[in-house]
BAVO-929618 format. One record per residue (C-alpha): residue number from 0; residue in three letters; chain; x, y, z. Coordinates in steps of 0.2 Angstrom, whole numbers, plus 5000, padded with zeros to 4 digits. Layout:
BEGIN
<r pos="NUM" code="ALA" unit="A" c1="X" c2="Y" c3="Z"/>
...
END
This chain:
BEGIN
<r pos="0" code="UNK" unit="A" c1="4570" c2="5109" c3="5142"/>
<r pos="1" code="UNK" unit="A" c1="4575" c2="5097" c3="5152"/>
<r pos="2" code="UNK" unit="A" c1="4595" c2="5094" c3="5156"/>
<r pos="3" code="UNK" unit="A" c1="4604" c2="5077" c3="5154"/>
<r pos="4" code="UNK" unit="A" c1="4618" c2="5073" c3="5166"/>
<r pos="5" code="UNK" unit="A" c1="4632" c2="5060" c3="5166"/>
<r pos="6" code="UNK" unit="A" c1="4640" c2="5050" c3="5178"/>
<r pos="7" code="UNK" unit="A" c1="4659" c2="5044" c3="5177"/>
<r pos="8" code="UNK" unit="A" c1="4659" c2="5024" c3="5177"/>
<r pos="9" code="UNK" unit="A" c1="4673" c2="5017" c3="5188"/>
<r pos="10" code="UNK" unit="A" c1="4683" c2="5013" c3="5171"/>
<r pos="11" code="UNK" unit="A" c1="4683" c2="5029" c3="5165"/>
<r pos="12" code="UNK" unit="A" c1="4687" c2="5037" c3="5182"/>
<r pos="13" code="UNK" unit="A" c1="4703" c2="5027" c3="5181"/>
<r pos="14" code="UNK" unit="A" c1="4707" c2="5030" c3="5163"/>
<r pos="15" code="UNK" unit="A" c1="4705" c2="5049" c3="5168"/>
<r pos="16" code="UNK" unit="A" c1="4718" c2="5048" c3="5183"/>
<r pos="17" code="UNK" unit="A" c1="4729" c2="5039" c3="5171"/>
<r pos="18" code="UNK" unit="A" c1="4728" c2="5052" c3="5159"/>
<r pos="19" code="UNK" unit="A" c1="4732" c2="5066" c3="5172"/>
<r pos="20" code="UNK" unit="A" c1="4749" c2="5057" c3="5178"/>
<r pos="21" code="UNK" unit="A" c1="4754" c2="5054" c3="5161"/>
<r pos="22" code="UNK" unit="A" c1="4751" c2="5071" c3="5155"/>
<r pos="23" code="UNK" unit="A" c1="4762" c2="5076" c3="5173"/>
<r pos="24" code="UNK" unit="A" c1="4775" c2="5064" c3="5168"/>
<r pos="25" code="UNK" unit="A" c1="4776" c2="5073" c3="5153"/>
<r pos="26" code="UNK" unit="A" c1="4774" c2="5091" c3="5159"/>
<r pos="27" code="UNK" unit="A" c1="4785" c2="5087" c3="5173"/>
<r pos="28" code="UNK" unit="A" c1="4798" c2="5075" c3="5170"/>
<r pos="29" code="UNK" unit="A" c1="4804" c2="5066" c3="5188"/>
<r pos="30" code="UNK" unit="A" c1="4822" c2="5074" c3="5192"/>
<r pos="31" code="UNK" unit="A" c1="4830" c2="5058" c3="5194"/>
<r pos="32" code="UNK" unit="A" c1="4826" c2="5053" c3="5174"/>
<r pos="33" code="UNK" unit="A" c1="4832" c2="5070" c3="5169"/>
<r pos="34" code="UNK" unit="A" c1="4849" c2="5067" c3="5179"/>
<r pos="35" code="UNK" unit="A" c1="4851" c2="5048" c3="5169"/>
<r pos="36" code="UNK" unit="A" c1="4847" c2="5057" c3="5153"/>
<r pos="37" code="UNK" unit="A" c1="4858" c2="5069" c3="5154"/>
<r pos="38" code="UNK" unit="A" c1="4873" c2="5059" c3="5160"/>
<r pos="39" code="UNK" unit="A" c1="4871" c2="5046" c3="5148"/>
<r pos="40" code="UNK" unit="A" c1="4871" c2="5058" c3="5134"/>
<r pos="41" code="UNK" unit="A" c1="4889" c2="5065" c3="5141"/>
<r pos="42" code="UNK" unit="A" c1="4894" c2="5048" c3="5143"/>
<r pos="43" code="UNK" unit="A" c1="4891" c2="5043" c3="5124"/>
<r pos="44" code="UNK" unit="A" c1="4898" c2="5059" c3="5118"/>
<r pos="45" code="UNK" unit="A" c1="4916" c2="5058" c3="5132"/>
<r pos="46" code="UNK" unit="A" c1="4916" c2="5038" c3="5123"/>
<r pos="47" code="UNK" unit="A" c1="4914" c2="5045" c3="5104"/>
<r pos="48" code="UNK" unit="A" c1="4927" c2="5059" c3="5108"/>
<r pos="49" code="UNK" unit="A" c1="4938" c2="5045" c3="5113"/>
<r pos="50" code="UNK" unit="A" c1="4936" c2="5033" c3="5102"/>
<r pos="51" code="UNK" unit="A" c1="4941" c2="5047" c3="5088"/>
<r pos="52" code="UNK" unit="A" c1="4957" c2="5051" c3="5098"/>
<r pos="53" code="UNK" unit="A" c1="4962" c2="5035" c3="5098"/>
<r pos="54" code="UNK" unit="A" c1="4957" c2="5029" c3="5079"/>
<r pos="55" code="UNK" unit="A" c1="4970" c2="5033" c3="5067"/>
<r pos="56" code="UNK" unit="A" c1="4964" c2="5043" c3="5051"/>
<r pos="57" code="UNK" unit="A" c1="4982" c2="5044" c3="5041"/>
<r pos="58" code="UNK" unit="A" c1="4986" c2="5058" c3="5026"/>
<r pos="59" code="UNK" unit="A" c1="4990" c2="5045" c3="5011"/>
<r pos="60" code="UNK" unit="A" c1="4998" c2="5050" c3="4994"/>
<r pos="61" code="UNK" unit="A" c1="4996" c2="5037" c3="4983"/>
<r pos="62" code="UNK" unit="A" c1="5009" c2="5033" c3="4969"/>
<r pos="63" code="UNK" unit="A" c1="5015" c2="5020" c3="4956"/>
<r pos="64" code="UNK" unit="A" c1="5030" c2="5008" c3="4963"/>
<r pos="65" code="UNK" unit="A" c1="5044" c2="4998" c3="4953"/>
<r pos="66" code="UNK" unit="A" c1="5055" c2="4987" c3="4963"/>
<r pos="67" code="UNK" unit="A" c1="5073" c2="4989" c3="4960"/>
<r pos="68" code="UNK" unit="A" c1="5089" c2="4984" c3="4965"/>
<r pos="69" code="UNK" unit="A" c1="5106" c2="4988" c3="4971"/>
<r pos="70" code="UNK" unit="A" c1="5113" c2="4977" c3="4957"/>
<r pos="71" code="UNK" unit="A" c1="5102" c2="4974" c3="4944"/>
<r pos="72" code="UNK" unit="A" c1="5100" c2="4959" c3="4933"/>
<r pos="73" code="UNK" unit="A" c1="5115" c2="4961" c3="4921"/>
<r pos="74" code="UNK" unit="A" c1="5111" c2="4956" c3="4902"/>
<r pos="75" code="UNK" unit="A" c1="5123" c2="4943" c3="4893"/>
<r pos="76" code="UNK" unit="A" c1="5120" c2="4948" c3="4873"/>
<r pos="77" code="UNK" unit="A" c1="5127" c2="4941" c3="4858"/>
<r pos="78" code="UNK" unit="A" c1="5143" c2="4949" c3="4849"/>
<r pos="79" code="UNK" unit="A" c1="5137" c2="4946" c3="4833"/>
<r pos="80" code="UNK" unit="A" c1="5124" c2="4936" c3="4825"/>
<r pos="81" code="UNK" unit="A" c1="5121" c2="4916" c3="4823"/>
<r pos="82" code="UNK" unit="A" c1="5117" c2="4901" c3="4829"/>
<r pos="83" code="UNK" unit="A" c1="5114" c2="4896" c3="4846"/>
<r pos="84" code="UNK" unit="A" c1="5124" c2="4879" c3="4845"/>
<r pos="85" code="UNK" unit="A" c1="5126" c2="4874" c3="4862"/>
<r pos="86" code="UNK" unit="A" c1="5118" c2="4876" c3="4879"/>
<r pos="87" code="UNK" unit="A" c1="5129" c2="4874" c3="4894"/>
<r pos="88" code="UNK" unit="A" c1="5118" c2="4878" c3="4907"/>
<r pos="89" code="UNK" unit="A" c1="5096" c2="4877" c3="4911"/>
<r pos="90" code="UNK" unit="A" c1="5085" c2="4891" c3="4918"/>
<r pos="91" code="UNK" unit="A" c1="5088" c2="4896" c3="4935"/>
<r pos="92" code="UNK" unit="A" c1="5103" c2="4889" c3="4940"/>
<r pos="93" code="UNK" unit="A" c1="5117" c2="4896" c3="4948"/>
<r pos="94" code="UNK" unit="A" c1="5136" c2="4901" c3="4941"/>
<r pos="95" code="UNK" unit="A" c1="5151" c2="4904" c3="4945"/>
<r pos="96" code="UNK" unit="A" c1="5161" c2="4921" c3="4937"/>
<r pos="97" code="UNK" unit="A" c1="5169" c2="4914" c3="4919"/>
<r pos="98" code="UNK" unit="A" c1="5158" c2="4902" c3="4919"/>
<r pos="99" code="UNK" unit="A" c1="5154" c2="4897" c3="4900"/>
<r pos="100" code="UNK" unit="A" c1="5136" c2="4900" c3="4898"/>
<r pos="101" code="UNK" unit="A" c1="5132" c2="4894" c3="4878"/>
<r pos="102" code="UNK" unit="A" c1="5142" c2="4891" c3="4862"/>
<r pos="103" code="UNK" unit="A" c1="5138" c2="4901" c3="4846"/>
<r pos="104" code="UNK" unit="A" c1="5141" c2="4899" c3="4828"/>
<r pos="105" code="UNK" unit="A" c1="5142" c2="4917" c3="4819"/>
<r pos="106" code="UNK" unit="A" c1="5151" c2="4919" c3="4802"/>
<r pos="107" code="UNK" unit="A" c1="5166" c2="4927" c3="4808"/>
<r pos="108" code="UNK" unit="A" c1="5169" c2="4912" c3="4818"/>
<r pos="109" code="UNK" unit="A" c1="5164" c2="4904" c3="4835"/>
<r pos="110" code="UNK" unit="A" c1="5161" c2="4912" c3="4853"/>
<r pos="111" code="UNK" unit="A" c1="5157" c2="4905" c3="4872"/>
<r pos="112" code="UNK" unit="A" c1="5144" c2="4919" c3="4880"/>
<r pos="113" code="UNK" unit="A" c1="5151" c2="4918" c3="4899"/>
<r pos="114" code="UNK" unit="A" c1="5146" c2="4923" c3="4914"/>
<r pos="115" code="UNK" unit="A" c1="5150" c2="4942" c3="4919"/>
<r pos="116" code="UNK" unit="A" c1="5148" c2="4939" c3="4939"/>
<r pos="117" code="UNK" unit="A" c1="5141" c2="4924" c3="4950"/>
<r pos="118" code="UNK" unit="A" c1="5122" c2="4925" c3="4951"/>
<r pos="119" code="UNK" unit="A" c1="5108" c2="4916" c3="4946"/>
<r pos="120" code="UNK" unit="A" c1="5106" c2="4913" c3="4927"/>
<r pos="121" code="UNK" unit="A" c1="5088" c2="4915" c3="4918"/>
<r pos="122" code="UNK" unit="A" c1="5083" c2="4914" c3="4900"/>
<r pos="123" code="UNK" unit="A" c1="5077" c2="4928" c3="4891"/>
<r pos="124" code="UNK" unit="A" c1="5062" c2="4920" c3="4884"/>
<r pos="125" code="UNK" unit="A" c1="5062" c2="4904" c3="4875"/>
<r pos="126" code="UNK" unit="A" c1="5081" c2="4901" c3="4873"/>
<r pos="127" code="UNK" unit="A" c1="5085" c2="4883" c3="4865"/>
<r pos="128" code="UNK" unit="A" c1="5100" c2="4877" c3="4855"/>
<r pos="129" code="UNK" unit="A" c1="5098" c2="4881" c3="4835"/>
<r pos="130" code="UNK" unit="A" c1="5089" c2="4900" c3="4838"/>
<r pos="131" code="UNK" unit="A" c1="5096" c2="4913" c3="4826"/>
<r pos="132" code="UNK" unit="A" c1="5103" c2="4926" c3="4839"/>
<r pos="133" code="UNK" unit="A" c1="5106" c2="4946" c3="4832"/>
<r pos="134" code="UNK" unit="A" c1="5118" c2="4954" c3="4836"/>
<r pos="135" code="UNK" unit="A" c1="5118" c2="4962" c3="4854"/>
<r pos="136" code="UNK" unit="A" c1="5101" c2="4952" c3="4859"/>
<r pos="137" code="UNK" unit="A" c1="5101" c2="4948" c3="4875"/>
<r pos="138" code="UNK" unit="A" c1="5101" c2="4930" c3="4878"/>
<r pos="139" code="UNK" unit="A" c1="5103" c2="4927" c3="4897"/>
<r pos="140" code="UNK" unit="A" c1="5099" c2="4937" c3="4913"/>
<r pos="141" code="UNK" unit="A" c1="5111" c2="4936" c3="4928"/>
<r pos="142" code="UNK" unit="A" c1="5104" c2="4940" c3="4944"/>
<r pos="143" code="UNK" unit="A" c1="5117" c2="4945" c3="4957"/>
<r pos="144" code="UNK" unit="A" c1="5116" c2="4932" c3="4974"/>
<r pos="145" code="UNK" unit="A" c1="5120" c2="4948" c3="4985"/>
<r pos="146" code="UNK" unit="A" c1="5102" c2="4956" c3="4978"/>
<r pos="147" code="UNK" unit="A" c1="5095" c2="4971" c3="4989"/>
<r pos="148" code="UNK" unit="A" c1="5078" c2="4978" c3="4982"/>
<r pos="149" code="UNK" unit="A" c1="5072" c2="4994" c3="4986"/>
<r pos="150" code="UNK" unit="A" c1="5058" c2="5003" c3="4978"/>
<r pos="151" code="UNK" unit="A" c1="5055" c2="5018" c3="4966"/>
<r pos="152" code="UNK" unit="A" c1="5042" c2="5031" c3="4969"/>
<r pos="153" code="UNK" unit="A" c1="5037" c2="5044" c3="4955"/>
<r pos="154" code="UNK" unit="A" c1="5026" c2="5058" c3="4966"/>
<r pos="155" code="UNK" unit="A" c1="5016" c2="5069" c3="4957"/>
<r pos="156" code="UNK" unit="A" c1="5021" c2="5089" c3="4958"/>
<r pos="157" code="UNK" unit="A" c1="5004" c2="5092" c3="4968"/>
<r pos="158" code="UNK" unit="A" c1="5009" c2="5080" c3="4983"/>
<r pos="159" code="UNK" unit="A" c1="5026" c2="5084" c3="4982"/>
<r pos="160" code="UNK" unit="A" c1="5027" c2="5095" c3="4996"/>
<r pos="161" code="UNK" unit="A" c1="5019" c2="5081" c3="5008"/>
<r pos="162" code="UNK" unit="A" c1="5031" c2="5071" c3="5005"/>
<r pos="163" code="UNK" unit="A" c1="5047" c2="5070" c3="5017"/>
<r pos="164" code="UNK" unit="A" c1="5061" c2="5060" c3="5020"/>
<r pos="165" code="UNK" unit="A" c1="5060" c2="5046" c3="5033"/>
<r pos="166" code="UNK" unit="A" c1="5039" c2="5044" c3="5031"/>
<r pos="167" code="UNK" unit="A" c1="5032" c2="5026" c3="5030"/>
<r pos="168" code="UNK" unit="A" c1="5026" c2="5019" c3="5013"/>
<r pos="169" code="UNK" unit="A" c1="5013" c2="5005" c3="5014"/>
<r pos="170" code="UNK" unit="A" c1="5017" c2="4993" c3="4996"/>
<r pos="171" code="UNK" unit="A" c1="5005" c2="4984" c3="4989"/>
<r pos="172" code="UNK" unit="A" c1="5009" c2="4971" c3="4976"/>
<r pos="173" code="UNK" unit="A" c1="5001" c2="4970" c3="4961"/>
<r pos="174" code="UNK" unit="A" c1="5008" c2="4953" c3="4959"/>
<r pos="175" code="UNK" unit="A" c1="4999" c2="4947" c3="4976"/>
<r pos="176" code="UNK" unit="A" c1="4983" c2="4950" c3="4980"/>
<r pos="177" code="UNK" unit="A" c1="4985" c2="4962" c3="4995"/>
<r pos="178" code="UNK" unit="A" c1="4967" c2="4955" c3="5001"/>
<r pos="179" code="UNK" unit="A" c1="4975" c2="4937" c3="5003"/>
<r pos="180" code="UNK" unit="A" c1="4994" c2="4942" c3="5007"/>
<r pos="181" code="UNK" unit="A" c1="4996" c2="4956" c3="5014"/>
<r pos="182" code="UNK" unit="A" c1="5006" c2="4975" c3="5012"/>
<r pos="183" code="UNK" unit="A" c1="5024" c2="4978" c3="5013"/>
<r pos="184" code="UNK" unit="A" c1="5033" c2="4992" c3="5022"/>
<r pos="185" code="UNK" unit="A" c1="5048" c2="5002" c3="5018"/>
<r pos="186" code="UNK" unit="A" c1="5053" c2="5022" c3="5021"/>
<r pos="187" code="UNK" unit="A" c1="5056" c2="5038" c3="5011"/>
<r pos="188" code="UNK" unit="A" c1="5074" c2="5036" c3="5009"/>
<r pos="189" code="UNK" unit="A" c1="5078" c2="5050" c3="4996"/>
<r pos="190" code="UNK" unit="A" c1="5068" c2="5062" c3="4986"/>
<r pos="191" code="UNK" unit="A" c1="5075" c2="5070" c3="4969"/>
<r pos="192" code="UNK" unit="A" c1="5080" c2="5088" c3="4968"/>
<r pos="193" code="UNK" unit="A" c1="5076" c2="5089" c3="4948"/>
<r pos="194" code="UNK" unit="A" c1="5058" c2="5083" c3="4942"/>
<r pos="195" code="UNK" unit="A" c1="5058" c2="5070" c3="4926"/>
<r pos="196" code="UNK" unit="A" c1="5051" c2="5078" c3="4911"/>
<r pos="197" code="UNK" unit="A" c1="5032" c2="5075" c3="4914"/>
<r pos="198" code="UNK" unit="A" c1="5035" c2="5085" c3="4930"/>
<r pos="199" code="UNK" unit="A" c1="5035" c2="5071" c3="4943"/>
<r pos="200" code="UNK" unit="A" c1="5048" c2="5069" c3="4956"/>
<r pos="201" code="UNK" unit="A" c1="5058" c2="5051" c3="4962"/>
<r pos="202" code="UNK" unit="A" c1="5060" c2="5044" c3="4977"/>
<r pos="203" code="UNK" unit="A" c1="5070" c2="5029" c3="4985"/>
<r pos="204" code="UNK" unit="A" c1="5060" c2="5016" c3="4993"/>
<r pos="205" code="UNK" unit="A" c1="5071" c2="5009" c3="5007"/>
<r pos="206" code="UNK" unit="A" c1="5063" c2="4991" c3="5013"/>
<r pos="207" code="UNK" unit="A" c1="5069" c2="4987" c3="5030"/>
<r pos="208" code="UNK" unit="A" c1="5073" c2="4970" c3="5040"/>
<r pos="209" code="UNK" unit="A" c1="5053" c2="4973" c3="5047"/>
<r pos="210" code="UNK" unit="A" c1="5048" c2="4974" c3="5031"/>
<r pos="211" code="UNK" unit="A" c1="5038" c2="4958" c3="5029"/>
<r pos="212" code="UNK" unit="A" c1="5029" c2="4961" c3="5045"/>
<r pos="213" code="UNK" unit="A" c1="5011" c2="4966" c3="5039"/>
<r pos="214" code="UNK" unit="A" c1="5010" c2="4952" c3="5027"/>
<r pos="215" code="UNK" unit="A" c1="4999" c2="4938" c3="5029"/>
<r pos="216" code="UNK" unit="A" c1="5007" c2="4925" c3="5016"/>
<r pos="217" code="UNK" unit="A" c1="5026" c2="4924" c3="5011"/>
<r pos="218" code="UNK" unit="A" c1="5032" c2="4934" c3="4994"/>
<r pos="219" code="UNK" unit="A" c1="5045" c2="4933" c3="4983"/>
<r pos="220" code="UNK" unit="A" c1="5053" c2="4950" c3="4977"/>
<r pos="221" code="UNK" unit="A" c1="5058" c2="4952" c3="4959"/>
<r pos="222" code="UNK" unit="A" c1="5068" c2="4965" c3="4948"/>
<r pos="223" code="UNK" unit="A" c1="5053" c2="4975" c3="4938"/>
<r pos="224" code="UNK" unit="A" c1="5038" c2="4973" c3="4951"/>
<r pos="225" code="UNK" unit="A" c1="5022" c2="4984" c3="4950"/>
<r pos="226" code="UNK" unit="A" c1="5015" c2="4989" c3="4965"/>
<r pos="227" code="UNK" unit="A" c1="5005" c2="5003" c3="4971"/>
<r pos="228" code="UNK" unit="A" c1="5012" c2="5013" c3="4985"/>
<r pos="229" code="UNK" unit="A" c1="5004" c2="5026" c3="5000"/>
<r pos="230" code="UNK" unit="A" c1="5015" c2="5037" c3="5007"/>
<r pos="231" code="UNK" unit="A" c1="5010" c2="5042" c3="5025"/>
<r pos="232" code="UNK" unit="A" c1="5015" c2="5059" c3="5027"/>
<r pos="233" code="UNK" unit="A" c1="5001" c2="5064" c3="5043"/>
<r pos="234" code="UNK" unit="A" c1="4995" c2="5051" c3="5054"/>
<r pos="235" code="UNK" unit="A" c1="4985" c2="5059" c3="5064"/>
<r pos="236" code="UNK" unit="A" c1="4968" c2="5054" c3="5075"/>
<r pos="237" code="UNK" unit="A" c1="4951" c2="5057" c3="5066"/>
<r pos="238" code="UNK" unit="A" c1="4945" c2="5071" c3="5082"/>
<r pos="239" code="UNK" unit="A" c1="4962" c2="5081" c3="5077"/>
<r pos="240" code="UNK" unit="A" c1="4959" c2="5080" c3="5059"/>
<r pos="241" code="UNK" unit="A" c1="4939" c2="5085" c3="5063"/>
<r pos="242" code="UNK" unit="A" c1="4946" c2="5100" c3="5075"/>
<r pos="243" code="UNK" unit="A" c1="4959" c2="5105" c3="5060"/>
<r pos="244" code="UNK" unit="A" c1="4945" c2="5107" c3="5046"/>
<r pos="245" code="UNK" unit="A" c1="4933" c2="5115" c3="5061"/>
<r pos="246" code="UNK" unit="A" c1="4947" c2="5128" c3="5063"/>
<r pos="247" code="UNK" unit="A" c1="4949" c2="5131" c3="5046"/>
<r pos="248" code="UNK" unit="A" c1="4930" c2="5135" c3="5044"/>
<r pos="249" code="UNK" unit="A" c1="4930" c2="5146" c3="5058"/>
<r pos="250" code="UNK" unit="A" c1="4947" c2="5156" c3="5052"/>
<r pos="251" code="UNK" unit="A" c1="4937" c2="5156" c3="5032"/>
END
């Protein structure tokens, strides 16, 4: 029996070393690829860590908002029921105190519907001269010229005791598109001691001069605005508020 031997080509010698340096390579790393390795991994990890110190992650309670104001639009109603004979002023101008506003003809005689303070007079509805007026149907709207909004917060009994006086309140207007204009800003000005009967607490929206600064287009605020409100009560950095809920694991 006769014994058959093989002779390495030249190609297959040198595939062979190949193979013997890359299996070292791999068995063996070089010290200096180690050494990047390692510090480029600290050095994504120290930029992460940073980058989450930095980035805000705020503690929001989100409410329902209604835009109020220090003197609300005051209702001019009929006395008594009739005719709207006479108009004596259009929609949205502006009046003097006294100033005659319509005439009316009722069956115990005629009567002027004046203006209680100076303002801005609107229509309440489609007002035009021959309408049947009731009696104590308001007619006219007067808007005060000296009008200071502020907003009115009802917080839910759960979030109550995240909410404190002075924390900022991001508004979002339901009548602009917060997308295309913007937020306004205001603070927790007061917070009720008694709940309302569904168990909800107010609070006083106070809009300061800087309150238009995070909006993007200008807006008009109006007596009886929806809007929908986040209270900041933390804002705090997203690697403190991991490190919080890691502690609270550790201490559960």
């Amino acid at each position: 029996m006769t014994t058959k031997k093989y002779m390495l080509t030249k190609s297959e010698d040198t595939e062979q070393i190949h193979t013997e340096e890359i299996q070292d390579i791999i068995s063996k790393p070089p010290s200096w690829l180690l050494r990047w390795g390692i510090s480029s991994f600290f050095a994504v990890l120290l930029l992460i860590v940073s980058i989450s110190a930095l980035v805000k992650y705020p503690d929001l309670v989100k409410a329902k908002l209604r835009i109020s104001a220090i003197n609300p639009p005051a209702a001019i109603t009929a006395t008594a029921p009739g005719k709207l004979i006479k108009l004596l002023v259009h929609n949205g101008q502006h009046v003097m105190i006294n100033q005659p506003l319509a005439s009316v003809e009722s069956p115990v005689g005629r009567y002027i519907l004046i203006a209680i303070n100076a303002g801005q007079v609107w229509f309440n509805g489609i007002v035009e001269e021959n309408k049947l007026l009731a009696s104590g149907q308001p007619v006219f709207f007067l808007c005060s010229n000296n009008e200071k909004f502020f907003g009115e917060v009802y917080i839910p009994p759960y979030s109550m005791g995240k909410v404190k006086v002075g924390q900022q309140v991001l508004v979002k207007l339901q009548s602009y598109a917060y997308e295309e204009y913007g937020m306004i800003t205001g603070n927790v000005s007061y917070i009720s001691e008694i709940p309302a009967k569904d168990g909800s607490f107010i609070a006083k929206i106070d809009f300061g001069s800087n309150k238009f600064s995070r909006l993007h287009k200008p807006v008009q605020l109006k007596y009886g605005m929806q809007a929908d409100a986040e209270i900041v009560t933390d804002d705090t950095s997203i690697l403190k508020r991991v490190l919080s809920n890691l502690f609270k694991i550790f201490i559960n």
